[in-house]
gemmi code that builds the backbone of each chain (N, CA, C; Angstrom):
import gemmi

chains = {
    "A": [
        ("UNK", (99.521, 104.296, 88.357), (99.603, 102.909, 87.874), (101.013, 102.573, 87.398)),
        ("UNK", (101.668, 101.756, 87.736), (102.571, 100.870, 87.560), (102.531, 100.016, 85.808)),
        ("UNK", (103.745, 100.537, 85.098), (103.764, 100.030, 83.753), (103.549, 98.517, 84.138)),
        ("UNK", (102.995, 97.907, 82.775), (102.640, 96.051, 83.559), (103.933, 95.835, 83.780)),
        ("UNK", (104.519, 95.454, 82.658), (106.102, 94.839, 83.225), (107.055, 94.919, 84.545)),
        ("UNK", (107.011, 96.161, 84.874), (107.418, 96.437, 86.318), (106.485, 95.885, 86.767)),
        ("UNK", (104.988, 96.329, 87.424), (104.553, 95.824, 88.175), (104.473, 94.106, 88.288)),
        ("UNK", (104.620, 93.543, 87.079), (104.746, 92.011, 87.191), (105.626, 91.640, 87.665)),
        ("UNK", (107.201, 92.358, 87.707), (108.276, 91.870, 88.574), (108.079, 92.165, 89.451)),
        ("UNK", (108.013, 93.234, 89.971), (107.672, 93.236, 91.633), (106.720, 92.477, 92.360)),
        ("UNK", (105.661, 91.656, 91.306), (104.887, 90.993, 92.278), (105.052, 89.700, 92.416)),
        ("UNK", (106.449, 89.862, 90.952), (106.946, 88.469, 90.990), (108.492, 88.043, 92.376)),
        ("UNK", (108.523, 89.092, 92.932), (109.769, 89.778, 94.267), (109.081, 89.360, 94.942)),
        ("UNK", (107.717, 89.784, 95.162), (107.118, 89.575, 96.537), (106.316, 88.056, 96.413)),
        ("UNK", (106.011, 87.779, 95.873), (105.243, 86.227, 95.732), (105.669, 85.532, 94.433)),
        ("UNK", (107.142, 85.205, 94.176), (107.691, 84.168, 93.327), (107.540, 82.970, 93.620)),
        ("UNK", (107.961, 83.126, 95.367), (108.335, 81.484, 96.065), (107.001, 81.044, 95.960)),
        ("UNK", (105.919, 81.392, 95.904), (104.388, 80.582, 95.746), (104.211, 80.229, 94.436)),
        ("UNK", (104.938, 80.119, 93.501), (104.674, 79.894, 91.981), (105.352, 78.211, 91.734)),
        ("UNK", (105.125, 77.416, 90.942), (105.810, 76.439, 91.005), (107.123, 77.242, 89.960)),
        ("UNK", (107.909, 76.254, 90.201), (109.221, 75.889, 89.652), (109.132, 76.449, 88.096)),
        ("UNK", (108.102, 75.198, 87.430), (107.845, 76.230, 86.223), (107.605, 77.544, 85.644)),
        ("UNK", (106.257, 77.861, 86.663), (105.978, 79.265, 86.616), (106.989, 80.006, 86.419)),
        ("UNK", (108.089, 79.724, 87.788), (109.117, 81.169, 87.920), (109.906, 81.028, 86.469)),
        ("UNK", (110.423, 79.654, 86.312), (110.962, 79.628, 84.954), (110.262, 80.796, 83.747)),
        ("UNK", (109.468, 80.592, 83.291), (108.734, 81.203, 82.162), (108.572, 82.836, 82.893)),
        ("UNK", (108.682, 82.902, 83.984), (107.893, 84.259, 83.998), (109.568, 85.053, 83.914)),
        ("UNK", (110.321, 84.791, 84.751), (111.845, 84.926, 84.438), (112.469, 85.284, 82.898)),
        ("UNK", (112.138, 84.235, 82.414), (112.482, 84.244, 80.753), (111.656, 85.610, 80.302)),
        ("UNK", (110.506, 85.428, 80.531), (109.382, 86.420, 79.677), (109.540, 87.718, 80.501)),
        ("UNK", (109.912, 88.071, 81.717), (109.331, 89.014, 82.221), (111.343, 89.848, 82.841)),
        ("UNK", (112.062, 89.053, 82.914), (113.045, 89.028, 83.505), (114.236, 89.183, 82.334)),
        ("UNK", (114.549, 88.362, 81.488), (115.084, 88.219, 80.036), (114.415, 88.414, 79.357)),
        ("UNK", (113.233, 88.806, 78.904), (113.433, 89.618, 77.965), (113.008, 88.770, 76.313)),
        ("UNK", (112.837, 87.471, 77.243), (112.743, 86.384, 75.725), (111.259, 86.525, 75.365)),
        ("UNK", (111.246, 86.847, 74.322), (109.691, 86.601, 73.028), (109.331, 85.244, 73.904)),
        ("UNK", (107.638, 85.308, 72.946), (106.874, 83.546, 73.429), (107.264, 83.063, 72.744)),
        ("UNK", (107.923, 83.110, 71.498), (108.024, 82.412, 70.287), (109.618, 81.799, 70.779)),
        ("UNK", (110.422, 82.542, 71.211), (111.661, 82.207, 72.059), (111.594, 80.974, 72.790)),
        ("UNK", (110.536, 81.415, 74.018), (110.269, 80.464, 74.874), (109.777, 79.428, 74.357)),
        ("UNK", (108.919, 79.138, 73.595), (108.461, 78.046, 73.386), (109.108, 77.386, 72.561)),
        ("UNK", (110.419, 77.765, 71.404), (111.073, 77.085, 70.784), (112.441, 76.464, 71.875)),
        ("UNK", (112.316, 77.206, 72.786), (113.423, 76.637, 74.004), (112.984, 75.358, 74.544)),
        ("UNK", (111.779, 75.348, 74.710), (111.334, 74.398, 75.832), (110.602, 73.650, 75.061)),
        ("UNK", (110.183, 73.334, 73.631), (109.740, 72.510, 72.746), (108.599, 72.537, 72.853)),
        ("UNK", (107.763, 73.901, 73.240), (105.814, 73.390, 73.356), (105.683, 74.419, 72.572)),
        ("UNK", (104.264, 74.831, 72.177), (103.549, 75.711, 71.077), (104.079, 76.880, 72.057)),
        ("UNK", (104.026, 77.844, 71.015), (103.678, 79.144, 71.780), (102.304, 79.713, 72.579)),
        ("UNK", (101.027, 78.970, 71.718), (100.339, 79.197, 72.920), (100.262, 78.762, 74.417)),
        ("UNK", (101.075, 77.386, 74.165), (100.856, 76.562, 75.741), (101.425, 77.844, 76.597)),
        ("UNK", (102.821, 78.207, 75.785), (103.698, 79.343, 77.082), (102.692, 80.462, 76.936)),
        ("UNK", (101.857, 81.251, 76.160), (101.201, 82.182, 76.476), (100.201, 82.113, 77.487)),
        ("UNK", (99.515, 80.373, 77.473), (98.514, 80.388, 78.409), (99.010, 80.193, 79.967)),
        ("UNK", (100.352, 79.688, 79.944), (100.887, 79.376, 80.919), (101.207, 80.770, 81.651)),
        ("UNK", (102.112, 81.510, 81.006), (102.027, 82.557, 81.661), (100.728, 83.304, 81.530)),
        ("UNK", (100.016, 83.829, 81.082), (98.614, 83.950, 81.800), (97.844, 83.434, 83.230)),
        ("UNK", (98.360, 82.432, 83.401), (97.861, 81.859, 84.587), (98.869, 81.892, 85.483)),
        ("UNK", (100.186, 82.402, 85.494), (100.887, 82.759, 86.408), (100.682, 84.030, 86.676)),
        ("UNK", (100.149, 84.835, 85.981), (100.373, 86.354, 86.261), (99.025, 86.377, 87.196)),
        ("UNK", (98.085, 85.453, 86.712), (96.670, 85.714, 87.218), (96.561, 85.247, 88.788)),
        ("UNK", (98.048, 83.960, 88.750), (97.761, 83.869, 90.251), (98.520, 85.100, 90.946)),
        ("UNK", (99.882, 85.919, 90.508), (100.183, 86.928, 91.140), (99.233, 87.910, 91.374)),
        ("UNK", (98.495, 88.114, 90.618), (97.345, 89.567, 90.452), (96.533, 88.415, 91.839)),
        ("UNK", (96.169, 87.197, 91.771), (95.188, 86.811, 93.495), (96.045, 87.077, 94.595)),
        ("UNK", (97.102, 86.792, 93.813), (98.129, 87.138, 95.527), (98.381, 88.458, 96.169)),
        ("UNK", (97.992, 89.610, 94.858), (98.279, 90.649, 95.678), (96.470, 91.087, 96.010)),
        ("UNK", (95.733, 90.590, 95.275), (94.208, 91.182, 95.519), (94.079, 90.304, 97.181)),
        ("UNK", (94.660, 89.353, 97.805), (94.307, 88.378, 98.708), (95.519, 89.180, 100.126)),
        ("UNK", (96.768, 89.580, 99.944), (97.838, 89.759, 100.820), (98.768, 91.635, 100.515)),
        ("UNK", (97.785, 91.725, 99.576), (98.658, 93.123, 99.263), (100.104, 94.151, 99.444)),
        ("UNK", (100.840, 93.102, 99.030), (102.734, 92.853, 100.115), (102.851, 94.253, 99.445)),
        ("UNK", (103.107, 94.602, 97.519), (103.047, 95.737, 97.113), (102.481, 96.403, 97.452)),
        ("UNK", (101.149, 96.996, 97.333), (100.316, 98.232, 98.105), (100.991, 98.294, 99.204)),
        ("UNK", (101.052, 97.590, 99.836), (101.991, 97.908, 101.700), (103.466, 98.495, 101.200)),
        ("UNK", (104.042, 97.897, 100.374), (105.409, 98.513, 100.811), (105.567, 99.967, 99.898)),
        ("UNK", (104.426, 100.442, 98.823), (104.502, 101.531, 98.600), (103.818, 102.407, 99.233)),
        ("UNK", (102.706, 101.921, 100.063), (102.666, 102.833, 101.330), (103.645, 103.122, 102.182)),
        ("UNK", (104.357, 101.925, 102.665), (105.480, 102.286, 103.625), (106.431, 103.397, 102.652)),
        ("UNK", (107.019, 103.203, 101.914), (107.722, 104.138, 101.121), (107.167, 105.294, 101.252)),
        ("UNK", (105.711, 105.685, 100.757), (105.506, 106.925, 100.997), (105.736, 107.979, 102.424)),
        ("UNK", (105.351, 106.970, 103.293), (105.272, 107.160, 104.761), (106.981, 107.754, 104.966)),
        ("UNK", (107.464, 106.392, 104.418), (108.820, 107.025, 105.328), (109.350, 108.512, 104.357)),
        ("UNK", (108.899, 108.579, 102.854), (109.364, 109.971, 102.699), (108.406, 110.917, 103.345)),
        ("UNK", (107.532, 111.202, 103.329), (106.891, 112.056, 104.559), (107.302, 112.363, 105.833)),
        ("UNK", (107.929, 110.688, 106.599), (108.343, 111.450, 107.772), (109.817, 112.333, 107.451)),
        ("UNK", (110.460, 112.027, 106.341), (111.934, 112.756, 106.457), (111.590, 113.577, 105.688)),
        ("UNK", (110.436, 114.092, 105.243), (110.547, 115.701, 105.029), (109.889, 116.281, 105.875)),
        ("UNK", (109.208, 115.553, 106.685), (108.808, 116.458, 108.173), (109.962, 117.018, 109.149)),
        ("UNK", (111.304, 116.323, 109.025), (112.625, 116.063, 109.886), (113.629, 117.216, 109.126)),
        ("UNK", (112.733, 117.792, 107.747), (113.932, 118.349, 106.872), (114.877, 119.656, 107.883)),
        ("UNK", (113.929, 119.734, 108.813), (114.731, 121.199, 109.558), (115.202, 120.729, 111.026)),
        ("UNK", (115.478, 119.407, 110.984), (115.810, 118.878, 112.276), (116.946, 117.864, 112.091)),
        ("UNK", (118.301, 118.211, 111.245), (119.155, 117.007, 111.081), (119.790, 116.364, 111.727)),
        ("UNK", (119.863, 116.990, 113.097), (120.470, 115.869, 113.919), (119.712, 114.770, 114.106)),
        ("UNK", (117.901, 115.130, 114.091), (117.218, 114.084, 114.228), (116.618, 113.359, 113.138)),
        ("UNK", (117.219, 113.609, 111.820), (116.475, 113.315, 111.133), (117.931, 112.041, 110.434)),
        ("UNK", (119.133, 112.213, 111.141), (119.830, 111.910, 110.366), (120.383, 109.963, 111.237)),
        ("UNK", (119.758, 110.527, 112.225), (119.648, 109.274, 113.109), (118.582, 108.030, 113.000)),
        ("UNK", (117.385, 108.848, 112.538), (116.116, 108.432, 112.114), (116.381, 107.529, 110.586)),
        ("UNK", (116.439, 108.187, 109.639), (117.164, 107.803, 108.647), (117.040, 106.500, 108.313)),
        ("UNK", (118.331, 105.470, 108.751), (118.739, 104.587, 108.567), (117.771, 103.440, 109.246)),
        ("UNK", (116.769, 103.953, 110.210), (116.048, 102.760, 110.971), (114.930, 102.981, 110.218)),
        ("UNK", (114.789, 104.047, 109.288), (114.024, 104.073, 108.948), (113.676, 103.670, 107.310)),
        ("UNK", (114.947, 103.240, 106.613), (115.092, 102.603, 105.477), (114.876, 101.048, 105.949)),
        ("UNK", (115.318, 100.840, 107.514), (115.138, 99.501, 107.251), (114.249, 98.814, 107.592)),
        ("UNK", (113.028, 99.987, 107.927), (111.392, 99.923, 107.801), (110.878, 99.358, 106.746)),
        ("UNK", (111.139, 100.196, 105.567), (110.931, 99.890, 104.366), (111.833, 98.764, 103.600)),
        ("UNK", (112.573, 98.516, 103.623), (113.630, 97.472, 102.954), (113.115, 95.948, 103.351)),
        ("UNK", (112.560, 95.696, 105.068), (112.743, 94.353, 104.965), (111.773, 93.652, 104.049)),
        ("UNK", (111.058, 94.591, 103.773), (110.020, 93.827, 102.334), (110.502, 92.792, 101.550)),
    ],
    "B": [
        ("UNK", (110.494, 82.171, 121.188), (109.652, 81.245, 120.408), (108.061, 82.077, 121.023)),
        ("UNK", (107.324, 81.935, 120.084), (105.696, 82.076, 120.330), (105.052, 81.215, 120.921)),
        ("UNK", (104.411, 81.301, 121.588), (103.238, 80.028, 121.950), (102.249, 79.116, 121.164)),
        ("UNK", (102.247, 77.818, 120.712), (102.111, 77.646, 119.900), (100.455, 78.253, 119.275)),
        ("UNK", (99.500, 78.616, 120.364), (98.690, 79.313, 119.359), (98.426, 80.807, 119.311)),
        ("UNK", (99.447, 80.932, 120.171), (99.842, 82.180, 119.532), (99.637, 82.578, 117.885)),
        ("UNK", (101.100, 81.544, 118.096), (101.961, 81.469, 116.657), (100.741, 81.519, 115.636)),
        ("UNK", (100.143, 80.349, 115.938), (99.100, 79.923, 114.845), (98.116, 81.004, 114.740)),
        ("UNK", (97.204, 81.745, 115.788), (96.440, 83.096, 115.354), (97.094, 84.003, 114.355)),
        ("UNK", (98.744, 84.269, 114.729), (99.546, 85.466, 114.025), (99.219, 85.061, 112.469)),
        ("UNK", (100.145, 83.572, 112.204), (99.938, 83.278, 111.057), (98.758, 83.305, 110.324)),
        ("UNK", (97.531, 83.181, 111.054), (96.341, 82.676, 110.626), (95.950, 84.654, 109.837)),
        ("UNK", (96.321, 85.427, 111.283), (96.034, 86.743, 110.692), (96.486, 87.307, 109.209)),
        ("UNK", (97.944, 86.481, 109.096), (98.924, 86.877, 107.907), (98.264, 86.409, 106.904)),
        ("UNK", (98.120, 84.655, 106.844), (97.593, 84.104, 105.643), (96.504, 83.276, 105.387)),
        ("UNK", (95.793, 84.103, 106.424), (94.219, 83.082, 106.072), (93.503, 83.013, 105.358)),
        ("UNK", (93.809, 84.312, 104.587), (92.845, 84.789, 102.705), (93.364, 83.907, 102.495)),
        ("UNK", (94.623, 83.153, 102.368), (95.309, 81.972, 101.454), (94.372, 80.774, 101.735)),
        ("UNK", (94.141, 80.394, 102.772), (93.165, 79.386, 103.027), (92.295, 79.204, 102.426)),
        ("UNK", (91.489, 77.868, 102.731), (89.979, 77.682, 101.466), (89.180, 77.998, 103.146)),
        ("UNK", (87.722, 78.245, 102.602), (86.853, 78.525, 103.424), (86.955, 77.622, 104.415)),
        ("UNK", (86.711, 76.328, 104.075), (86.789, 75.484, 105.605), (87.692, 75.346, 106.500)),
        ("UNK", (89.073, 75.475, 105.663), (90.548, 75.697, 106.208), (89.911, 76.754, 107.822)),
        ("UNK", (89.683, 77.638, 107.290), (89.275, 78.981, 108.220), (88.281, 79.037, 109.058)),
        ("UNK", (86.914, 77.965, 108.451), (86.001, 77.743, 109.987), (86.690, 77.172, 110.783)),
        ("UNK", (87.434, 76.152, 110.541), (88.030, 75.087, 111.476), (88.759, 75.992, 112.462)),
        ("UNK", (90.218, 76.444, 111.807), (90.854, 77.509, 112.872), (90.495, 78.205, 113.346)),
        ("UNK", (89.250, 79.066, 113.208), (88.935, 79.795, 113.771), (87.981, 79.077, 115.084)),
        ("UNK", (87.469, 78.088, 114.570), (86.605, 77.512, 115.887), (87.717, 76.746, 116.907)),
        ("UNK", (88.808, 76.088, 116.711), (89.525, 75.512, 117.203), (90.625, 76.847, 118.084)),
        ("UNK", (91.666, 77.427, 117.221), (92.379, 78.333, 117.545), (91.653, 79.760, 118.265)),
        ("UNK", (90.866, 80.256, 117.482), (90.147, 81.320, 118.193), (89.006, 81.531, 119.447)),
        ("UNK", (87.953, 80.592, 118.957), (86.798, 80.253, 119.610), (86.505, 79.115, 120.543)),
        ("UNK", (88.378, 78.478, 120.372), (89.004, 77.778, 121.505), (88.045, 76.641, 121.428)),
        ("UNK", (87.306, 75.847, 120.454), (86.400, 74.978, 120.717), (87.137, 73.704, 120.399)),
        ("UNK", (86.838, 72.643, 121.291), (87.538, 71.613, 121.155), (87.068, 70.311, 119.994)),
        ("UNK", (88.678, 69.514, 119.765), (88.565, 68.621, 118.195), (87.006, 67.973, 118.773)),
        ("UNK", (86.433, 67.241, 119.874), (85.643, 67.009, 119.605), (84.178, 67.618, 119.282)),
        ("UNK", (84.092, 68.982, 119.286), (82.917, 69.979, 120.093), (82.966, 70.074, 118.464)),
        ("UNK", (83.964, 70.398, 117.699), (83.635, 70.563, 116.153), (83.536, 69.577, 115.309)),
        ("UNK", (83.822, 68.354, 115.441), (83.793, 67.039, 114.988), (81.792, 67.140, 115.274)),
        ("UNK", (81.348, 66.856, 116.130), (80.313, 66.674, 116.670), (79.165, 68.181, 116.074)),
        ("UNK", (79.466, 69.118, 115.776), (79.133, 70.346, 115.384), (79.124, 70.030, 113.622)),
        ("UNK", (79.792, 69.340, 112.888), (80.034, 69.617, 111.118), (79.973, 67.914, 111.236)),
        ("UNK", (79.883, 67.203, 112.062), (79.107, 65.831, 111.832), (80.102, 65.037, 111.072)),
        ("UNK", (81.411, 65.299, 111.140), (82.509, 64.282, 110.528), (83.119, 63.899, 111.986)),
        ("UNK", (84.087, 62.669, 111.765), (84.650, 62.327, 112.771), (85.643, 63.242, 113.453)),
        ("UNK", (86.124, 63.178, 114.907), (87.614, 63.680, 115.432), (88.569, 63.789, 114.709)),
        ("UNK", (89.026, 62.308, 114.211), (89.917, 62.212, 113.513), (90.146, 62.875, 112.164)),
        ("UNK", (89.305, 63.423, 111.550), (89.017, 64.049, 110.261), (88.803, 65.238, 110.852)),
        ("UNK", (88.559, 66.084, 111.684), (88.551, 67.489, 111.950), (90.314, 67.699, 112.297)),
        ("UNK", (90.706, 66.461, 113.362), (92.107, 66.820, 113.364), (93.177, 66.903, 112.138)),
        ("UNK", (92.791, 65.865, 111.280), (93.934, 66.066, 110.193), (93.506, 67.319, 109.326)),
        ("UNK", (92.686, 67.633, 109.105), (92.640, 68.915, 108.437), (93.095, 70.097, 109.036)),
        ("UNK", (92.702, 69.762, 110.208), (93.466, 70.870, 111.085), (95.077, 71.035, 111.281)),
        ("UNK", (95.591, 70.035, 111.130), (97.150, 69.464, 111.194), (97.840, 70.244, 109.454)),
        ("UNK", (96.503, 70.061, 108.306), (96.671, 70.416, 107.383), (97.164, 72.019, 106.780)),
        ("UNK", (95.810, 72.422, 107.603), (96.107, 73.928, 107.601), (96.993, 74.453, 108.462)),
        ("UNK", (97.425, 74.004, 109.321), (98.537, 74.405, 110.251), (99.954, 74.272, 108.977)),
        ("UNK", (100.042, 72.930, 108.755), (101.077, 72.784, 107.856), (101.548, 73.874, 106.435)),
        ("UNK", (99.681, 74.387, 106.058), (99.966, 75.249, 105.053), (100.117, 76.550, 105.836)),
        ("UNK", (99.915, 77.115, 106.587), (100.555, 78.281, 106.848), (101.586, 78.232, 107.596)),
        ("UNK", (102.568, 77.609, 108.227), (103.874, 77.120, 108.660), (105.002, 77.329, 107.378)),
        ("UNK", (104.422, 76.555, 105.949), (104.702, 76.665, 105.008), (104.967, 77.743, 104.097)),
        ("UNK", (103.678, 79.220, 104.398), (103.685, 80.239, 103.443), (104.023, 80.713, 104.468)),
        ("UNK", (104.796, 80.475, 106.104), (105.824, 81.531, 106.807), (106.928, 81.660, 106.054)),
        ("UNK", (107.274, 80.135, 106.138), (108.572, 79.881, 105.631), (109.213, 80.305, 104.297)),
        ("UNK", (108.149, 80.719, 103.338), (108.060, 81.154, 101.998), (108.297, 82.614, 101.733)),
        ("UNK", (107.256, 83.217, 102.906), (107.029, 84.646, 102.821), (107.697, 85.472, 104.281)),
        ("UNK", (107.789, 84.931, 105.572), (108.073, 85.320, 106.424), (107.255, 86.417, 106.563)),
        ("UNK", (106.131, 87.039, 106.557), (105.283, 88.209, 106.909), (105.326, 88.294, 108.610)),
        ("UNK", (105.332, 87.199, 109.003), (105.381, 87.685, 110.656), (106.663, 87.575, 111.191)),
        ("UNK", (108.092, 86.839, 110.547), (109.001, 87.237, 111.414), (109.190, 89.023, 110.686)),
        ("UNK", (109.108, 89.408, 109.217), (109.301, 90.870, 109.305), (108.685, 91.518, 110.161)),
        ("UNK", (107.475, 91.390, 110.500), (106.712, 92.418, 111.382), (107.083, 92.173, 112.535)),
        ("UNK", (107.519, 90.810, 112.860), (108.259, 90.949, 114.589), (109.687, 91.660, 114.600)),
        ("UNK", (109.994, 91.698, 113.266), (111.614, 92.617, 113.279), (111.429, 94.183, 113.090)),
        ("UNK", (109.880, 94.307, 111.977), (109.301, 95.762, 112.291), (109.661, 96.356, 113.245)),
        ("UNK", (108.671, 95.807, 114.175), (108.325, 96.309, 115.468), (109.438, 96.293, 116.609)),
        ("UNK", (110.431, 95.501, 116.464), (111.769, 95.900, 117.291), (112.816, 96.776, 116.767)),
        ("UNK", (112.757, 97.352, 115.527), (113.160, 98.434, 115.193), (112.349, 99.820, 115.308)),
        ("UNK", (111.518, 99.833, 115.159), (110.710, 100.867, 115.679), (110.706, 101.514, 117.098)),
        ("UNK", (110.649, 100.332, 118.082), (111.185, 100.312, 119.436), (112.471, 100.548, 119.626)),
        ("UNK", (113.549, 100.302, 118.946), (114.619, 100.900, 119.137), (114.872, 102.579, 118.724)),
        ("UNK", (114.909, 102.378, 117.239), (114.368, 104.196, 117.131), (113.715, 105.065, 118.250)),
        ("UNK", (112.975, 104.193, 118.792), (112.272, 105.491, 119.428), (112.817, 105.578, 121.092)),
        ("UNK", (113.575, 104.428, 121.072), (114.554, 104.849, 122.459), (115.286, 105.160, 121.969)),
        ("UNK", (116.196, 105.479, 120.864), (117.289, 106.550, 120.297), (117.092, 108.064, 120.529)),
        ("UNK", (115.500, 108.166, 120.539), (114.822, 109.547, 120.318), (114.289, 110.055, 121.349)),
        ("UNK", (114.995, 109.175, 122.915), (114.318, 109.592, 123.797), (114.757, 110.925, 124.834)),
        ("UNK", (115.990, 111.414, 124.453), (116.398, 112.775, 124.592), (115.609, 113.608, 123.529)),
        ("UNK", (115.336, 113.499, 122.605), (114.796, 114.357, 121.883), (113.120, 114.310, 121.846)),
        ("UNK", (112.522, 114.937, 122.691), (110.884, 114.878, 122.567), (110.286, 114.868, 121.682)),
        ("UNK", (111.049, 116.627, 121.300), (110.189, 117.188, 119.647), (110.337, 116.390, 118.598)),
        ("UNK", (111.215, 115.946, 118.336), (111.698, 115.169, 117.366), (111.051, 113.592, 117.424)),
        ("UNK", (110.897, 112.940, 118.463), (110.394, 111.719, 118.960), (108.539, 112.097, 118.822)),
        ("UNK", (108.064, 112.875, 119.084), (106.617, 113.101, 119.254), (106.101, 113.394, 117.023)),
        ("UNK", (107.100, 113.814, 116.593), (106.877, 113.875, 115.353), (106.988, 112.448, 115.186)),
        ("UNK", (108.437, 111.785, 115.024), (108.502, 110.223, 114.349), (107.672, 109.144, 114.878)),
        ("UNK", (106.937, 109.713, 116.436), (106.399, 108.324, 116.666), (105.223, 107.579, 115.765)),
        ("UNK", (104.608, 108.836, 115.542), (103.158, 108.175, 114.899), (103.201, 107.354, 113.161)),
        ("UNK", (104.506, 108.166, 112.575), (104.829, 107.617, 111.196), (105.598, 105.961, 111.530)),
        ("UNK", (106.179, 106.164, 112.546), (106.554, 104.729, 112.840), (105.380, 104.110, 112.994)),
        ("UNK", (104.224, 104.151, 113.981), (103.260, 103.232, 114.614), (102.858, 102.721, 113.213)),
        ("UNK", (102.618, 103.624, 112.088), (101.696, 103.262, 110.675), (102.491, 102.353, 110.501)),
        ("UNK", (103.941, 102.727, 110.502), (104.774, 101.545, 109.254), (104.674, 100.570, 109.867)),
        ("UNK", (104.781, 100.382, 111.059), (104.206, 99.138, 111.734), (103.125, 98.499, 111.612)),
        ("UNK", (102.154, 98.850, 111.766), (100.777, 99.234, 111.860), (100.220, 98.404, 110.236)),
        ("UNK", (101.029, 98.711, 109.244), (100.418, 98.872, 107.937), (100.336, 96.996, 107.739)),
        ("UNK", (101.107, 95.962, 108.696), (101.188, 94.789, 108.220), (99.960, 93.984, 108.496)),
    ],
}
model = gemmi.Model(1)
for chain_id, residues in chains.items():
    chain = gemmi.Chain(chain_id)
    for i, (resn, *xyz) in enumerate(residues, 1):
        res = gemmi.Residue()
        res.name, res.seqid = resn, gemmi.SeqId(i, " ")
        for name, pos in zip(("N", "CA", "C"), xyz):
            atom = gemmi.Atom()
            atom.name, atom.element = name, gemmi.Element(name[0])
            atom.pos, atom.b_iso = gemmi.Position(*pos), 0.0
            res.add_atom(atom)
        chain.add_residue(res)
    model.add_chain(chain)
structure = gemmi.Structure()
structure.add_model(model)
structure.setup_entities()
């Protein structure tokens, strides 16, 4: 399991652009900087609960987006995959060293 | 370029959990099951014209979460790197008969 905070950025990497404008705002501040609710909400002039409930319901649509499209689960499968195949290659470096690089960019275009 | 329903099955495969339920009878009877605006108009008892704009609708929303997420141009760039790798590897058997199948997954996994 993935500490929340990490896992909330990364699912905020893979499905930000589906959040409105606001969302990314607050989740950025809260999840990205590092700012308290009490921060946020004295920034942006609303209670602190509005920003607590607000982000609540942003995180809840990231947690549908990955229960609905699973972009994370996929690319830490792919990750695993590709270290598996290059320790299958560990005694083959000419071929493993060619492999390599097409094979980071297996995993990267995530 | 794809054909346009091509295009539209791929997408539909990528983001049709995103869709609402009817979003998805429609395409699927139209795009998949190839049934025509009037055969489903006449089938769910609303007009042509109202099966087409919804249909125009959901086209628009997954056109939209391409453009957002790109899940199918990565997997069309997947899969031409994979194909290249493995004509890199085509002097090398042993080496090619190991990487092919970890490639097919990473492909495979979208």
């Amino acid at each position: 399991m993935l500490e929340q905070t990490t896992e909330m950025n990364l699912l905020y990497d893979f499905y930000g652009l589906l959040l409105t404008e606001r969302q990314r705002t607050l989740l950025e501040l809260y999840y990205h900087d590092d700012w308290s609710l009490g921060e946020i909400a004295e920034h942006q002039g609303v209670s602190r609960q509005a920003v607590f409930e607000a982000i609540k319901r942003a995180q809840a649509t990231l947690t549908d987006l990955e229960e609905k499209l699973g972009l994370l689960q996929k690319h830490l499968k792919r990750q695993k995959i590709a270290e598996e195949l290059l320790q299958r290659l560990e005694e083959m470096p000419e071929a493993r060293a060619i492999v390599k690089p097409f094979v980071s960019e297996l995993v990267d275009i995530d």
